[in-house]
N, C-alpha and C positions, 0 to 999 in steps of 0.2 A: 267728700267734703260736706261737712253739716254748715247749713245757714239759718241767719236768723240778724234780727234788729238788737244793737247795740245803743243802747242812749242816743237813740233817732236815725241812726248811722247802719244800711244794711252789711252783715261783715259775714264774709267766706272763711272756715276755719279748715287748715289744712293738716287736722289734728285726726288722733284716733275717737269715733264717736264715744268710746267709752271715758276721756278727758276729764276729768271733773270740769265744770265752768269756771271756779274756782280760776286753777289755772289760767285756761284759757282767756280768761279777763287777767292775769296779773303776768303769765308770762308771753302771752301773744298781742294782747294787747295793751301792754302797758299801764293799765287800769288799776292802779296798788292801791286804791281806798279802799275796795275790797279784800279785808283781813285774814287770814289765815291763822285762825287762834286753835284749834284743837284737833280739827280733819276727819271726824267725826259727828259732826252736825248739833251739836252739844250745846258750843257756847253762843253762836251767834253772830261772832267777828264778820263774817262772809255771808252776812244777810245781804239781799237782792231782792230790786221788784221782776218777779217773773210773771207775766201777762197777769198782771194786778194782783200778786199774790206775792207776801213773803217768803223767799225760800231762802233754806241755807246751801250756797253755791258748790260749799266743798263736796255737798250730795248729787250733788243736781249731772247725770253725765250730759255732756252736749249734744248727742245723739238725738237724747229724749227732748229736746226741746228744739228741733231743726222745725224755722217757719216763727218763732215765739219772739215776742217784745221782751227787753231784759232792759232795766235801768239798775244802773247803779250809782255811788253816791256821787263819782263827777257828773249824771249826768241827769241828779236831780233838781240842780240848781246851781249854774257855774257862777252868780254871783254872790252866791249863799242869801238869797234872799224868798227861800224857803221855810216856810213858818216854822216847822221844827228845826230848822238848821237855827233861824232865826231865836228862837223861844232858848235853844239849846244853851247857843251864844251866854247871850241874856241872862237866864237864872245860871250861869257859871255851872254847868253841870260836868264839862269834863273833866278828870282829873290824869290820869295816868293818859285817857284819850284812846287808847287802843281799840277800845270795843264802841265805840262811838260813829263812826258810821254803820256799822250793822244796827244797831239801836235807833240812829235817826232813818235808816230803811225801812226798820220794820213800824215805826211808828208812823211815819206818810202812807205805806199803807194802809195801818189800820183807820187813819184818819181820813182815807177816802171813803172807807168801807164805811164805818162810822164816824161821822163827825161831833159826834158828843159825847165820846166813850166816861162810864164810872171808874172809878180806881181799880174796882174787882176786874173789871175789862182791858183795863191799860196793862194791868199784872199779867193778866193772863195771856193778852197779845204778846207780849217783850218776856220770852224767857229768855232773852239773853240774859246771859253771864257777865259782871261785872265786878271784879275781884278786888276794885276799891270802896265797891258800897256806896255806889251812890243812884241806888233803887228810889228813894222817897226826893231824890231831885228829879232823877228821869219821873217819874209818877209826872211830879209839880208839873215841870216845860213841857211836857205832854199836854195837859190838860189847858196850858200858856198858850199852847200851838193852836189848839185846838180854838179856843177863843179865839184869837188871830186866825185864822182861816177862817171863821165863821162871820168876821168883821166887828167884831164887840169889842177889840182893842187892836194896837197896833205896836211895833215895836221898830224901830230905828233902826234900818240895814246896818249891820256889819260891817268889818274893814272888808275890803274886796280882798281876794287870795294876793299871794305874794306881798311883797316888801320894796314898796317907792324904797330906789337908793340914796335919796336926799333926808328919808328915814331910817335908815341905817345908821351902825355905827361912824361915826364920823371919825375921817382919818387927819389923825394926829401927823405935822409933819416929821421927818423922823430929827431926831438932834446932832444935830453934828458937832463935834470935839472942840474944843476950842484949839484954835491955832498954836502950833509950838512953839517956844521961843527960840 
């Protein structure tokens, strides 16, 4: 059995040590922010903080990390009120969305590491892959986050996850026939 901490949570994994984490986060524990885009360690989708490090999870076997802190995007900020979740929101930076928690992963870390990164540095932290192109937004709400964690500006929490069902679509009653003669 390999262990280790889960976004705070210590978890017994009754897998093979060789498992990617990958999985072990999306099929054992339910954990599907964690993306699965190439398996390969290429594009980034399955970025994670591994004891203060970005890694790409689809590489990472569980083995090698028995005893290790792992956060991932649920459990960087369950009310999304995390500067780059924040910042992300904000400058509308997702578009398709799919590689977008690896990218807000790898960017809190790099924002612990440094909190005032240049563009040549933001670039070079986030090799993630982004096949709608929107690298000069991620740049921006990086650099947005970063302010915002540093306290030089501030930005307006987000909706909380899920959907009030009094915002929801609203049901229409249904119409009934008019009576026959």
């Amino acid at each position: 059995m390999t262990s280790f901490t889960v976004n705070n949570q210590p978890v017994r994994y009754r897998l093979s040590p060789d498992t990617p984490l990958l999985w072990a986060l999306r099929d054992a524990s339910n954990l599907t922010g964690t993306k699965y885009g190439c398996g390969t360690g290429h594009c980034g989708a399955c970025t994670v903080e591994i004891d203060g490090r970005a890694a790409r999870s689809c590489q990472v076997p569980i083995g090698s990390i028995e005893g290790s802190d792992v956060t991932t995007i649920e459990g960087l900020s369950r009310d999304r009120t995390h500067p780059v979740q924040l910042a992300f929101i904000a400058d509308n930076v997702g578009q398709c969305g799919f590689c977008i928690p690896g990218l807000v992963m790898a960017a809190s870390v790099l924002l612990k590491r440094n909190p005032d990164p240049d563009e040549a540095t933001i670039r070079a932290s986030l090799s993630n892959l982004c096949r709608c192109g929107i690298h000069p937004r991620i740049v921006e709400a990086v650099r947005h986050a970063a302010r915002v964690a540093r306290g030089e500006e501030t930005i307006a929490a987000g909706p909380r996850p899920g959907i009030d069902p009094a915002d929801s679509a609203r049901i229409v009653p249904a119409l009934t026939p008019p009576p026959r003669p």
